[in-house]
The first five atom37 places (N, CA, C, CB, O) and aatype in JSON, in Angstrom:
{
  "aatype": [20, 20, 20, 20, 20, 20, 20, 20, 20, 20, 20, 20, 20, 20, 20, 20, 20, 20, 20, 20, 20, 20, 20, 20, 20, 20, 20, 20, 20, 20, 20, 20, 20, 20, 20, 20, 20, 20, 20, 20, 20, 20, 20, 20, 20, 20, 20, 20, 20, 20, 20, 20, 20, 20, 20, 20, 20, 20, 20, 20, 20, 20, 20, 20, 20, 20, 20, 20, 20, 20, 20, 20, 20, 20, 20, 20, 20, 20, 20, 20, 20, 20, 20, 20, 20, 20, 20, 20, 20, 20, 20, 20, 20, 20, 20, 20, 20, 20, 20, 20, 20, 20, 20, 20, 20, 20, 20, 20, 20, 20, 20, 20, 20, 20, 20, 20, 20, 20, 20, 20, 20, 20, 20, 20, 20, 20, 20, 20, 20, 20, 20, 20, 20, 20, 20, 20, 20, 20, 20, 20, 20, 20, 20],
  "atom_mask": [
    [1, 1, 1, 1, 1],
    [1, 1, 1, 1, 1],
    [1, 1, 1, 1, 1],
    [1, 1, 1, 1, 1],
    [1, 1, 1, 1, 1],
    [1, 1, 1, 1, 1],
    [1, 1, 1, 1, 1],
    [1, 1, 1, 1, 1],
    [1, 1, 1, 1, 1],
    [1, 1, 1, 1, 1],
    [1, 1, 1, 1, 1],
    [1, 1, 1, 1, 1],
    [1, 1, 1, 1, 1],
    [1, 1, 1, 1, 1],
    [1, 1, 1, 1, 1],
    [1, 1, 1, 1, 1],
    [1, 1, 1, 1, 1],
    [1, 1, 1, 1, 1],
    [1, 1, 1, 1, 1],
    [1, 1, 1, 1, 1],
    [1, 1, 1, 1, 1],
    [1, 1, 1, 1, 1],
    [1, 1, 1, 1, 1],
    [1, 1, 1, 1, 1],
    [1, 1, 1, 1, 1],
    [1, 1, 1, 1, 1],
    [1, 1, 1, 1, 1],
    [1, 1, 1, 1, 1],
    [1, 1, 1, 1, 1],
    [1, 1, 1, 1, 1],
    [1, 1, 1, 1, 1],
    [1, 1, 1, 1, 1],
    [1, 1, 1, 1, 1],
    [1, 1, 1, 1, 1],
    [1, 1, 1, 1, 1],
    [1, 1, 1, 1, 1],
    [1, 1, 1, 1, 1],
    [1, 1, 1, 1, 1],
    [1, 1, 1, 1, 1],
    [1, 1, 1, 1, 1],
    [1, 1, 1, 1, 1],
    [1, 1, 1, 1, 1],
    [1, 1, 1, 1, 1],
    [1, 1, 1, 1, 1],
    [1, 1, 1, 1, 1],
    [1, 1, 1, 1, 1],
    [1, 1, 1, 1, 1],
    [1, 1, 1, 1, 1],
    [1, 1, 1, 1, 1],
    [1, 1, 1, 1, 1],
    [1, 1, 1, 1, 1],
    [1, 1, 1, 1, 1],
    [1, 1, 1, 1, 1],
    [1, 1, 1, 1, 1],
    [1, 1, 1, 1, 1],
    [1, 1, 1, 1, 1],
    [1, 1, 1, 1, 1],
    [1, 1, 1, 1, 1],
    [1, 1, 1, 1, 1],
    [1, 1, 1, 1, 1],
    [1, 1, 1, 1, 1],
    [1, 1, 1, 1, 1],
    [1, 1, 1, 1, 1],
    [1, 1, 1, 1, 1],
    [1, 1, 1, 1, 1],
    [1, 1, 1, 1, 1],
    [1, 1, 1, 1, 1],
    [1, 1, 1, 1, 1],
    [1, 1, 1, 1, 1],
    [1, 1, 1, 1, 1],
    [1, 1, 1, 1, 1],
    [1, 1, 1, 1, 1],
    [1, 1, 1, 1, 1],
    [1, 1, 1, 1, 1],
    [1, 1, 1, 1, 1],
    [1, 1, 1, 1, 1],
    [1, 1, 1, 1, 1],
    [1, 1, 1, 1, 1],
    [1, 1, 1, 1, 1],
    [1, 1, 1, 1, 1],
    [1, 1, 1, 1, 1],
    [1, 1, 1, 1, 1],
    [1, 1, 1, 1, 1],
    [1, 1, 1, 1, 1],
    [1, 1, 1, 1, 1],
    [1, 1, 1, 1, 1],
    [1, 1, 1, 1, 1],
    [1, 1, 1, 1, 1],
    [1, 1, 1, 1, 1],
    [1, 1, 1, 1, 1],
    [1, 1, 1, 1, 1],
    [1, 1, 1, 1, 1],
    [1, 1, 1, 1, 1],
    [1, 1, 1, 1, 1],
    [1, 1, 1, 1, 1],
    [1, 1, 1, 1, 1],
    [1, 1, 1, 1, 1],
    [1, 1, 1, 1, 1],
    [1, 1, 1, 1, 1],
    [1, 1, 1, 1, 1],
    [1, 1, 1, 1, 1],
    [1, 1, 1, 1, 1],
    [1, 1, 1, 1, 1],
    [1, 1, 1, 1, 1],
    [1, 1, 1, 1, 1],
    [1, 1, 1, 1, 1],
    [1, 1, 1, 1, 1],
    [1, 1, 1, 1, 1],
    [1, 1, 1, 1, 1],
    [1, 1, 1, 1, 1],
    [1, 1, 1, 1, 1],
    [1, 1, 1, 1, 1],
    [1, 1, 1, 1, 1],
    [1, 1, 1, 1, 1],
    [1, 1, 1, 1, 1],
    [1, 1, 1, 1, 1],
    [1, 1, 1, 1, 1],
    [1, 1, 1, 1, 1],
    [1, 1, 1, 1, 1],
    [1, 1, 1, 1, 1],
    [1, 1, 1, 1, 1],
    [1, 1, 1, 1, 1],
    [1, 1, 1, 1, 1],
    [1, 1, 1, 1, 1],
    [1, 1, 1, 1, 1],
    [1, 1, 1, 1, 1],
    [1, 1, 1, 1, 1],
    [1, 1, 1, 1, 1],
    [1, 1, 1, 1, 1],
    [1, 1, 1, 1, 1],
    [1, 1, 1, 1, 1],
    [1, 1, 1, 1, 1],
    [1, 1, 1, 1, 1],
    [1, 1, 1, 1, 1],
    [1, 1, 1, 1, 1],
    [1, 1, 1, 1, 1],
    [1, 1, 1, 1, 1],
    [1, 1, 1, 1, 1],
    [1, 1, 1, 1, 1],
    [1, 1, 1, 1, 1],
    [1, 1, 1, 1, 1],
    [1, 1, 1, 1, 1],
    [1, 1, 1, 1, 1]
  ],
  "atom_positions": [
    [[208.95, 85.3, 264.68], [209.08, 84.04, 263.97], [210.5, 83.87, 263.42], [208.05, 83.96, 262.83], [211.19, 82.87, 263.64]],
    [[210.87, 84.87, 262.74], [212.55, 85.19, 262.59], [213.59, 84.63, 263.53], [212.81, 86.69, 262.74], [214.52, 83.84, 263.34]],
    [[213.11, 85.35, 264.73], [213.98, 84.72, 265.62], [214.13, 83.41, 266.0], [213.86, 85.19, 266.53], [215.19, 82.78, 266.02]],
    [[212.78, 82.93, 266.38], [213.22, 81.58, 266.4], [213.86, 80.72, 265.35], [212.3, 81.01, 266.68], [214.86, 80.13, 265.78]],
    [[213.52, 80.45, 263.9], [214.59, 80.5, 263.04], [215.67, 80.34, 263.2], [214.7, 81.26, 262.6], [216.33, 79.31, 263.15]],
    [[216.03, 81.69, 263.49], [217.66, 82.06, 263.73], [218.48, 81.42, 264.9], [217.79, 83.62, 264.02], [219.71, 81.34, 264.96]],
    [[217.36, 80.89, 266.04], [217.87, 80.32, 266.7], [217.88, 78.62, 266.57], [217.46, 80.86, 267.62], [218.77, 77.88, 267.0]],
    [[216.98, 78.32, 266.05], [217.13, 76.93, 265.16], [218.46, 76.73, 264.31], [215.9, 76.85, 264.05], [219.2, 75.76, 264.41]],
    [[218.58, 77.44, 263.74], [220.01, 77.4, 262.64], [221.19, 77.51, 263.59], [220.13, 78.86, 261.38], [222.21, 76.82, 263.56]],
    [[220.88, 78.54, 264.49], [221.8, 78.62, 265.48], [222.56, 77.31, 266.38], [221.11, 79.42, 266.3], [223.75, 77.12, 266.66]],
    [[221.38, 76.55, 266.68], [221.22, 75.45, 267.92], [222.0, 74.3, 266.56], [219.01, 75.02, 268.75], [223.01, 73.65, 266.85]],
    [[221.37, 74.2, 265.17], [222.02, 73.3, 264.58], [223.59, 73.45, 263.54], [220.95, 72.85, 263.94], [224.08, 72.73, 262.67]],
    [[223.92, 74.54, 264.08], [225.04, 75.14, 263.58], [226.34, 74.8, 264.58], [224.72, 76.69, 263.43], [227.49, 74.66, 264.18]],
    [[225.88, 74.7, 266.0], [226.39, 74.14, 267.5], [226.27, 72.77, 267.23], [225.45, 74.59, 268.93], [227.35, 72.21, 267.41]],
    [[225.47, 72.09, 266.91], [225.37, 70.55, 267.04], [226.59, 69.53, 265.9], [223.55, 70.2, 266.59], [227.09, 68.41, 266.03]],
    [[226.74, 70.9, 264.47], [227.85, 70.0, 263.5], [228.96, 71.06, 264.08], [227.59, 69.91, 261.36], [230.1, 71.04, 263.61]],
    [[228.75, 71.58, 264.64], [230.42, 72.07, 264.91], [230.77, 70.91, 266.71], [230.47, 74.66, 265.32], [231.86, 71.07, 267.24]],
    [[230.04, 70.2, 267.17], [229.99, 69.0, 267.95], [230.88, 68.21, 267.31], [228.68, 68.36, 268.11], [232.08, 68.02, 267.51]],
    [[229.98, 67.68, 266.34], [230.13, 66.44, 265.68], [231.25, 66.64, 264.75], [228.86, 65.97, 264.97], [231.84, 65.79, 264.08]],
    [[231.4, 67.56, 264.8], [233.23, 67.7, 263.68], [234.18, 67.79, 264.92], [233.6, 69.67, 262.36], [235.32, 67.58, 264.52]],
    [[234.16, 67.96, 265.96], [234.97, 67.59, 267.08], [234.57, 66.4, 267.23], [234.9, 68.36, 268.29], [235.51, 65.87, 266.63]],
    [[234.02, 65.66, 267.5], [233.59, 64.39, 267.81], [234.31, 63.34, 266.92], [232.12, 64.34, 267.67], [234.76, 62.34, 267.47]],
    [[234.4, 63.47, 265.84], [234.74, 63.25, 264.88], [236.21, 63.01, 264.55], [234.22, 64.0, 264.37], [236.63, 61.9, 264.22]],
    [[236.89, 63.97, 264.63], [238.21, 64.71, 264.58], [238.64, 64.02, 266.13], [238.08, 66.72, 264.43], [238.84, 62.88, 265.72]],
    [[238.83, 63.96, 267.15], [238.13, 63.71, 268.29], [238.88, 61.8, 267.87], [235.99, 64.28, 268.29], [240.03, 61.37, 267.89]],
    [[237.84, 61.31, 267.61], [237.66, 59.42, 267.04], [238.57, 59.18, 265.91], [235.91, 58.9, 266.3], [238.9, 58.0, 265.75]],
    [[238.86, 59.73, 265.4], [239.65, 59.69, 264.37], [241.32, 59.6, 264.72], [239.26, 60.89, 263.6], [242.21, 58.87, 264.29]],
    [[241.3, 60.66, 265.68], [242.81, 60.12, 266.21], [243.33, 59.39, 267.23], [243.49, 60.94, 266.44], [244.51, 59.3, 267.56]],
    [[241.99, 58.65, 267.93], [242.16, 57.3, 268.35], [242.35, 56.23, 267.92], [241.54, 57.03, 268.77], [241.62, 55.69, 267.09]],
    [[243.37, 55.74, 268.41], [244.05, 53.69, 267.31], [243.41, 52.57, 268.34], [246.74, 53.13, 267.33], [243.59, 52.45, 269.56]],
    [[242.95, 52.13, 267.84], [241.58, 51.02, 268.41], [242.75, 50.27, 267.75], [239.48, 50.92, 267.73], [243.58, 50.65, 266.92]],
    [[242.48, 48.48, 268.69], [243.26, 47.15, 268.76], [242.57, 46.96, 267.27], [242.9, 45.85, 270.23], [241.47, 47.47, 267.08]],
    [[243.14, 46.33, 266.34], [242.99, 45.02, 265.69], [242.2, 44.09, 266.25], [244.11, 44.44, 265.55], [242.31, 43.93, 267.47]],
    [[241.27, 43.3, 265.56], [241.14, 41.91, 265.96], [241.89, 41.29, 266.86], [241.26, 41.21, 265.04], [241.77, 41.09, 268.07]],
    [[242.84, 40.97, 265.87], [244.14, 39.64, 265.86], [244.92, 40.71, 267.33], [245.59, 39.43, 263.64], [245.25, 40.02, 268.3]],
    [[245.12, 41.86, 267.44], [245.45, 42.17, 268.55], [244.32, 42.03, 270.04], [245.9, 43.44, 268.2], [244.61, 42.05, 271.24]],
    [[243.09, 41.92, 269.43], [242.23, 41.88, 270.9], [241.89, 40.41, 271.39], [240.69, 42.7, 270.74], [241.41, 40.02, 272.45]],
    [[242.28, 39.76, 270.3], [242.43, 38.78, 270.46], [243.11, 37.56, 271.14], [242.42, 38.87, 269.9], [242.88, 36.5, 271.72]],
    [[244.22, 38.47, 270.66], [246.07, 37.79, 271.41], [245.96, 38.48, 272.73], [248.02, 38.49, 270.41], [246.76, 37.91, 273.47]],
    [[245.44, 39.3, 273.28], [245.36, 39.89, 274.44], [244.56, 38.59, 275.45], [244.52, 41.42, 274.23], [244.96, 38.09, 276.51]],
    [[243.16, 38.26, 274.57], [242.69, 37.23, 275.54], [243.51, 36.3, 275.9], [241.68, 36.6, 275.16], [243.64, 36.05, 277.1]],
    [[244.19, 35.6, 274.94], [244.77, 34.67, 274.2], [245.87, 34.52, 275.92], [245.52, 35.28, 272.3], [245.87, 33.58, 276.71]],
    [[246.5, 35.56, 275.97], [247.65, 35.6, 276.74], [247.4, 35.82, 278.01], [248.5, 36.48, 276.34], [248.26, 35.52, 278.83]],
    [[245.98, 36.48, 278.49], [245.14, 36.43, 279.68], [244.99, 35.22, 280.24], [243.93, 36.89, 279.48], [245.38, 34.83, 281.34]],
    [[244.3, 34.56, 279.25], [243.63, 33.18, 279.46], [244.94, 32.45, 280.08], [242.95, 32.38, 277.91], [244.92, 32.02, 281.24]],
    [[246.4, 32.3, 278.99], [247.23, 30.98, 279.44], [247.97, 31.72, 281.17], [248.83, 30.48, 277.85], [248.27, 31.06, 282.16]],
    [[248.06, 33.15, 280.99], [248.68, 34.02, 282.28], [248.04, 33.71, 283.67], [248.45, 35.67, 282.05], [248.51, 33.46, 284.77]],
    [[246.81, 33.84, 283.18], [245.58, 33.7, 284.19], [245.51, 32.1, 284.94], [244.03, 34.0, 283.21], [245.58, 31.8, 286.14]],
    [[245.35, 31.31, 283.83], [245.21, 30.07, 284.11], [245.85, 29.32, 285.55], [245.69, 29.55, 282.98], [247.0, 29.58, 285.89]],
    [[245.01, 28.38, 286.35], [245.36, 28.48, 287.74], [247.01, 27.61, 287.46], [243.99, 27.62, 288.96], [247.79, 27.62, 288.41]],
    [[247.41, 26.97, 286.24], [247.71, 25.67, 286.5], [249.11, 26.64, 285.67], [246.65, 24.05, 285.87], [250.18, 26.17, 286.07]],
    [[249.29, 27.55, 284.89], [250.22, 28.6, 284.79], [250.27, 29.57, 285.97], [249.93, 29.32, 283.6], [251.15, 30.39, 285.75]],
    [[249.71, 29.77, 287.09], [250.3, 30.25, 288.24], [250.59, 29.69, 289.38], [249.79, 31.02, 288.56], [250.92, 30.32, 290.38]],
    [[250.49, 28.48, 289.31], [251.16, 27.2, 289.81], [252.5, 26.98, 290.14], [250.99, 26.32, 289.0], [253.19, 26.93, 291.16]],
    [[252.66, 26.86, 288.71], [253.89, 26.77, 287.93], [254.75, 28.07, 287.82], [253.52, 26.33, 286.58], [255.98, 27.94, 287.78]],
    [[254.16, 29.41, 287.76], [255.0, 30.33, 287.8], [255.52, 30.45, 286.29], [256.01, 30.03, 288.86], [256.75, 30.59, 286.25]],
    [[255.14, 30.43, 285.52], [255.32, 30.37, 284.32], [255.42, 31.99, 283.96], [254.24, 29.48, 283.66], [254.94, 32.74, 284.81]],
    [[255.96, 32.55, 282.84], [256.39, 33.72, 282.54], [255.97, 33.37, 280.86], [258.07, 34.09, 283.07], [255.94, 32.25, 280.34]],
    [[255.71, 34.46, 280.35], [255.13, 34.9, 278.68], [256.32, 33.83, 278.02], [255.37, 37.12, 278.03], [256.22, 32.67, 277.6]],
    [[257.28, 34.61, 278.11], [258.74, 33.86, 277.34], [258.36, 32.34, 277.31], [260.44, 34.07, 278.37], [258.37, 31.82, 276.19]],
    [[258.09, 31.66, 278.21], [258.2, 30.79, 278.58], [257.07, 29.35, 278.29], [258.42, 31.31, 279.62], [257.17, 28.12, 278.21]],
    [[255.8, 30.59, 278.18], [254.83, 29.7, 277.23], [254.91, 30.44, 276.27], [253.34, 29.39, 277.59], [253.8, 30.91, 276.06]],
    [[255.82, 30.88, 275.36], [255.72, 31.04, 274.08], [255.38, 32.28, 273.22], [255.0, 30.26, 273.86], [255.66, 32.63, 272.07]],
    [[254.46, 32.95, 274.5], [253.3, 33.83, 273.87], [254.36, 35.02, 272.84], [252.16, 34.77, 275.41], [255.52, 35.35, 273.08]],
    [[253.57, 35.41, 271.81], [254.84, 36.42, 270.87], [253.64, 37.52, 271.01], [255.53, 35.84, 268.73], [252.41, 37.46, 271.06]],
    [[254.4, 38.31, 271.03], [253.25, 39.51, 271.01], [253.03, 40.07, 269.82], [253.55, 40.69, 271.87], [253.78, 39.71, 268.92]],
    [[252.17, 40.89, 269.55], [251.77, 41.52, 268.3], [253.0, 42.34, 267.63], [250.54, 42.48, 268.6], [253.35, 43.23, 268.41]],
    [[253.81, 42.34, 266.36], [254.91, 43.07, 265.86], [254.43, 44.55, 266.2], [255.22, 42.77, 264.24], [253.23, 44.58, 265.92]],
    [[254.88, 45.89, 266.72], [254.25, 46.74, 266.13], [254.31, 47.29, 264.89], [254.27, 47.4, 266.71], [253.74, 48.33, 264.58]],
    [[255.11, 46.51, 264.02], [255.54, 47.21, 262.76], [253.7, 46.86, 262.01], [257.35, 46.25, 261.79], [252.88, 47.73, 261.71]],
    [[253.53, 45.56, 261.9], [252.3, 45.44, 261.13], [251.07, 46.49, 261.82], [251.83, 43.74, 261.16], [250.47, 47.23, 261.04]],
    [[250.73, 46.54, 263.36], [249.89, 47.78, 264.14], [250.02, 48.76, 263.43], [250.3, 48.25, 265.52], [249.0, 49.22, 262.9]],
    [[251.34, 49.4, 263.19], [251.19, 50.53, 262.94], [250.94, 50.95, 261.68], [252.0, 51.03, 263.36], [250.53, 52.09, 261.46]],
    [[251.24, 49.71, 260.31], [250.64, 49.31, 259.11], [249.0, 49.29, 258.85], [251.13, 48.03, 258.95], [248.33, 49.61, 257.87]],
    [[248.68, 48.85, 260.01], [247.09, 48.44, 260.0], [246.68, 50.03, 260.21], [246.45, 47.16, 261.44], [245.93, 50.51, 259.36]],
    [[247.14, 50.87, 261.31], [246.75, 51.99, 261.75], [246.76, 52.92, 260.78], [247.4, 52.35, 262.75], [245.89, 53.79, 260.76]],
    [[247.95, 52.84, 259.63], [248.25, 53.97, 258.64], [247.45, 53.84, 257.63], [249.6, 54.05, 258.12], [247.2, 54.64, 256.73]],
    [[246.93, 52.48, 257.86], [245.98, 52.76, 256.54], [244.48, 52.67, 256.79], [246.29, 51.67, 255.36], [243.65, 52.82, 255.89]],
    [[244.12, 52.38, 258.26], [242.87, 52.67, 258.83], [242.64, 54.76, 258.56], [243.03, 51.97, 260.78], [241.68, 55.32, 258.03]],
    [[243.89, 55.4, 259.16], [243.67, 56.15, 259.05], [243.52, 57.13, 258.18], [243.93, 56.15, 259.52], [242.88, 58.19, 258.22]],
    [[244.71, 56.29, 256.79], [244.44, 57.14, 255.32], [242.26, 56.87, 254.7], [246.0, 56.01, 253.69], [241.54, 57.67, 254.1]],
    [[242.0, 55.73, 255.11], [240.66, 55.4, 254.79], [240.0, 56.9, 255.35], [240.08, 53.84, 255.61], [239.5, 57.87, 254.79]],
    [[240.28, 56.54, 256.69], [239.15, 57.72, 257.35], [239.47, 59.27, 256.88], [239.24, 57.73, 259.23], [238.58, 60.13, 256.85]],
    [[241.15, 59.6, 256.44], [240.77, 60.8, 255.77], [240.2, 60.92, 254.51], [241.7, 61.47, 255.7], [239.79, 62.0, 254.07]],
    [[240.14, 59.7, 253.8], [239.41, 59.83, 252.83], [237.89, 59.72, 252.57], [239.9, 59.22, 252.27], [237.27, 60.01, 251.55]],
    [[237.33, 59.09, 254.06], [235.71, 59.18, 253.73], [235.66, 60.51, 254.49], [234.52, 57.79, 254.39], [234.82, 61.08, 253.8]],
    [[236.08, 61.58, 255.65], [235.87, 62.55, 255.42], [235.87, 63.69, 254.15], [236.33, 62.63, 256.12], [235.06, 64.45, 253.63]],
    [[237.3, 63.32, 253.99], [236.95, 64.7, 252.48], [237.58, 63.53, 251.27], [238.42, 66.92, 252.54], [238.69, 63.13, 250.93]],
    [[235.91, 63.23, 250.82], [236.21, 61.9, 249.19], [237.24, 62.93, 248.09], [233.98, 61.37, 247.88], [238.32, 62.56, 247.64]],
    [[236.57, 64.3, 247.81], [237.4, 64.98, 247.23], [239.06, 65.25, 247.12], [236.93, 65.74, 247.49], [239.68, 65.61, 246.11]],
    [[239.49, 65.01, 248.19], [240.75, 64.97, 248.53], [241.86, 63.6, 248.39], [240.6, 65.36, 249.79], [243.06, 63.45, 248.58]],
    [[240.76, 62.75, 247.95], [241.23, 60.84, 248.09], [242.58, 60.64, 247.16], [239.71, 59.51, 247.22], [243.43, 59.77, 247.38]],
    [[242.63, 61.59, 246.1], [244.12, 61.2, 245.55], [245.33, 61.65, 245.96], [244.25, 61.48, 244.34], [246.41, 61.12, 245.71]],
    [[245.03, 63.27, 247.02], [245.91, 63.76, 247.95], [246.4, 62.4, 248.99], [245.12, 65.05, 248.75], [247.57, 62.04, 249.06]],
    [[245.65, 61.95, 249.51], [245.66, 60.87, 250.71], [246.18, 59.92, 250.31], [244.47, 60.4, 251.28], [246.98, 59.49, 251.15]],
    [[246.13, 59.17, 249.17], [246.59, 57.96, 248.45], [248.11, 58.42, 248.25], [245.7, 57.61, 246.96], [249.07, 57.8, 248.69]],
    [[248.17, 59.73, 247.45], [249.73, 60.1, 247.65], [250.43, 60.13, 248.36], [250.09, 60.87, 247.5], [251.58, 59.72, 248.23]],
    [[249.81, 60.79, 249.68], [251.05, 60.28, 251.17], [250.77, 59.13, 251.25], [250.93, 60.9, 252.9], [251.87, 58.67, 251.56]],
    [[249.96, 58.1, 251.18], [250.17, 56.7, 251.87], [251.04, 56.17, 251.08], [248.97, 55.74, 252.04], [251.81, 55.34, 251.56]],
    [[251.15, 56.58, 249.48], [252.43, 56.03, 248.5], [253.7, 56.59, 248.85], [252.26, 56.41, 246.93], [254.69, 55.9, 248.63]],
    [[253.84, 57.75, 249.38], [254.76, 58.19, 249.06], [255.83, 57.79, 250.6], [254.39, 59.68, 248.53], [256.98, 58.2, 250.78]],
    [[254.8, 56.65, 251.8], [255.86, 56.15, 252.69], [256.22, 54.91, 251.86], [255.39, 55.83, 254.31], [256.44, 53.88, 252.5]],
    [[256.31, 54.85, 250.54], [257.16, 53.09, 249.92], [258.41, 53.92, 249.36], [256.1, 51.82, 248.18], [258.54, 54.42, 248.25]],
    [[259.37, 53.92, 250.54], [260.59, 54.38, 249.96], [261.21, 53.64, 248.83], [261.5, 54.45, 250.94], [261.94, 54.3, 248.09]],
    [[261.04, 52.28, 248.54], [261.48, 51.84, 247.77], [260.79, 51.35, 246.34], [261.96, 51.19, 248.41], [261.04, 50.33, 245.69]],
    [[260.0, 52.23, 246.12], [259.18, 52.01, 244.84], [259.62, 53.77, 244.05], [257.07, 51.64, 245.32], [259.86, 54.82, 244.63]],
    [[259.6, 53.5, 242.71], [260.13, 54.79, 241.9], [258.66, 55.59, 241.75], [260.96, 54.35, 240.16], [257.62, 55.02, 241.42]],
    [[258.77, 57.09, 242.08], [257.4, 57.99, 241.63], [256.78, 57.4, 240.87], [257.5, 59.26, 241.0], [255.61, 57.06, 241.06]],
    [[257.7, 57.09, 239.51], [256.59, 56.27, 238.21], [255.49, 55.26, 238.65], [257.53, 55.23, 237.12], [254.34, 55.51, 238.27]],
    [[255.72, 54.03, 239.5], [255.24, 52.92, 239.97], [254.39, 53.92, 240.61], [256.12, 51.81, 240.73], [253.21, 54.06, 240.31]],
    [[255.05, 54.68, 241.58], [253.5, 55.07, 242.5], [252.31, 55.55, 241.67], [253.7, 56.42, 243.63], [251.19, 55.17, 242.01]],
    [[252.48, 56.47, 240.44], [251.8, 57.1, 239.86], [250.99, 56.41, 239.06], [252.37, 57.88, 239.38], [249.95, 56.9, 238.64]],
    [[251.52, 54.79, 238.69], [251.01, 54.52, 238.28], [249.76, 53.15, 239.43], [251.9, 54.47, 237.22], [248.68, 52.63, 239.19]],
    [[250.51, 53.11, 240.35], [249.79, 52.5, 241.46], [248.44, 53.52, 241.94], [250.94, 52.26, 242.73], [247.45, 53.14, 242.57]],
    [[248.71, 54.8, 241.49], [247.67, 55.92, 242.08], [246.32, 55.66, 241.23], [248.26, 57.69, 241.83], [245.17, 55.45, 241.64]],
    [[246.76, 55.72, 240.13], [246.0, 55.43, 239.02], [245.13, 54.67, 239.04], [246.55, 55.1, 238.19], [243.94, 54.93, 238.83]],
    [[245.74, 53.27, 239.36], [244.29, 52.31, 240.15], [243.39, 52.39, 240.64], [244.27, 51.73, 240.91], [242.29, 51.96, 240.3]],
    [[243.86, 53.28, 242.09], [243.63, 52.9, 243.08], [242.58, 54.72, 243.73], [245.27, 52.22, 243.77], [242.27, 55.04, 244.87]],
    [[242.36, 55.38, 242.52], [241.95, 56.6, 242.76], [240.41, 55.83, 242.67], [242.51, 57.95, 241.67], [239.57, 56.07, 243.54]],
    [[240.09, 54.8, 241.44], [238.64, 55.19, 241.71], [238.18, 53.65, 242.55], [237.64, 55.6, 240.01], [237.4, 52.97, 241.89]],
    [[238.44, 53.3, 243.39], [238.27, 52.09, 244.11], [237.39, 52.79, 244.88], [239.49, 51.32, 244.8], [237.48, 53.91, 245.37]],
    [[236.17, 51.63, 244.92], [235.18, 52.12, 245.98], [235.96, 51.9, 247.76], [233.57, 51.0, 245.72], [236.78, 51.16, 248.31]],
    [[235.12, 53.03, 248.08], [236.59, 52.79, 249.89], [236.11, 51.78, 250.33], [236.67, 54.07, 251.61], [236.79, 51.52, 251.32]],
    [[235.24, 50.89, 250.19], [235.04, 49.67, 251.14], [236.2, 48.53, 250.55], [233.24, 49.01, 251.02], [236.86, 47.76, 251.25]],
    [[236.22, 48.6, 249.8], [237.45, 47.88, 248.89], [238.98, 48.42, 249.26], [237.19, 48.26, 247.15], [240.09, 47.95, 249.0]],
    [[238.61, 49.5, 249.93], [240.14, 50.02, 249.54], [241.62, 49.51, 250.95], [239.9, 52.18, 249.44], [242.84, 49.65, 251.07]],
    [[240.68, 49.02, 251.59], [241.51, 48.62, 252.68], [242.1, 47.45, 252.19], [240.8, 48.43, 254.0], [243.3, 47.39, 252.44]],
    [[241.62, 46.46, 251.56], [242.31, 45.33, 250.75], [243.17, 45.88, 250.0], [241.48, 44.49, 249.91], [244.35, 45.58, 250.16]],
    [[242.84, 46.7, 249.13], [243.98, 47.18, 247.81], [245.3, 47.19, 248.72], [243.65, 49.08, 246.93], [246.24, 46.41, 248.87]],
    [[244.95, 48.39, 249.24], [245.83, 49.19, 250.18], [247.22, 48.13, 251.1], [244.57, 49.92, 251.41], [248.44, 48.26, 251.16]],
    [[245.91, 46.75, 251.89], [246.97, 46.16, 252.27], [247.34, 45.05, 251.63], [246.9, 45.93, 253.4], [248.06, 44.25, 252.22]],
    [[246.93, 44.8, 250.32], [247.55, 44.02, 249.36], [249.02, 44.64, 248.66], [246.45, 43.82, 248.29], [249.87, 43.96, 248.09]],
    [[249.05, 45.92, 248.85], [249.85, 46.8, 248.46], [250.94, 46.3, 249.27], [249.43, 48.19, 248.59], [251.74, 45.48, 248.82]],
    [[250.99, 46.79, 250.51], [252.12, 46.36, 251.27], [252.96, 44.91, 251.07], [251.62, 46.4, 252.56], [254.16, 44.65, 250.92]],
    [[251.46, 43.9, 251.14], [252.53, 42.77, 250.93], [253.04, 42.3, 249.9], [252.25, 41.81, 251.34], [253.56, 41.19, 249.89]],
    [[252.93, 43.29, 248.55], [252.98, 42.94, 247.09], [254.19, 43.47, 247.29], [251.94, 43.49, 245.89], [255.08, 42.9, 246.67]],
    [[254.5, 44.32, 247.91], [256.0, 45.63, 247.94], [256.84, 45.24, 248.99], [255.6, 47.49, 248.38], [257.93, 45.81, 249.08]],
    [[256.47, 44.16, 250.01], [256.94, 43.48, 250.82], [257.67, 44.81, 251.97], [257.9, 42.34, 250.01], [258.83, 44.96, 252.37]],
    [[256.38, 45.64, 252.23], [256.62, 46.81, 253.08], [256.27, 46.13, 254.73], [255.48, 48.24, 252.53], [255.35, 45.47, 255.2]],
    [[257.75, 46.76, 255.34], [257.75, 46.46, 256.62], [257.55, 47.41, 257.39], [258.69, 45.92, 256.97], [256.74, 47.14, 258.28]],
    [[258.01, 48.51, 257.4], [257.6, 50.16, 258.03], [257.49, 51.13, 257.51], [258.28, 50.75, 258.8], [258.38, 51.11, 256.66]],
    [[256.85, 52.21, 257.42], [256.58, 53.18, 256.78], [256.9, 54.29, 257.87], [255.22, 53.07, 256.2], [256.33, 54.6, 258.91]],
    [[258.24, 54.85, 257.1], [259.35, 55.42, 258.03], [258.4, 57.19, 257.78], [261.54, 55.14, 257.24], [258.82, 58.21, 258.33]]
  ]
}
């Protein structure tokens, strides 16, 4: 009876050491934006269109602007400070500190006191804070 047990614990000891790869794994994949899967149709549709290959028309040419990557990679840095923080909640003021500490142009004080806020924000909220942050600090890259 032991044994089987042991092999139960066993079999589910294999299944979260899965799912923490799995995990770890999804986590360092950058999935489109909306507004980026969007502009993708967006530029399909006018590219595609019989009456733009007609014409021979080129992106430049109808206009299309593509996604900045400066804001992508804005959206990405703080998709991904979220997700280290719903993995380890304990760790959330570590995580908040590197995401402060890419505003080169804000003084420790401000951050510390920006930390302060922003430690006990429930995380569903925190993606607003976060990118209210940027455009309050009028952050363009986070070098």
């Amino acid at each position: 009876m032991e044994e089987k047990w042991n092999r139960i614990i066993s079999i589910i000891k294999d299944i979260e050491g899965k799912n923490t790869q799995l995990e770890s794994y999804l986590s360092k994949l950058s999935f489109l934006s909306r507004e980026a899967i969007l502009e993708n149709i967006y530029k399909d549709i006018l590219m595609n269109h019989p009456i733009s290959k007609k014409m021979g028309f080129t992106e430049k040419q109808l206009n299309i602007d593509s996604i900045h990557e400066k804001p992508l990679l804005i959206k990405q840095y703080i998709g991904n400070t979220i997700l280290n923080i719903k993995k380890n909640p304990a760790k959330n003021v570590f995580y908040l500190r590197k995401f402060l500490d890419k505003f080169s142009n804000i003084s420790d004080s401000d951050k510390d006191i920006v930390l302060q806020s922003l430690k006990d924000i429930e995380i569903e909220n925190l993606e607003n804070k976060l990118s209210s942050l940027i455009k309050i600090f009028k952050i363009e890259s986070l070098k």
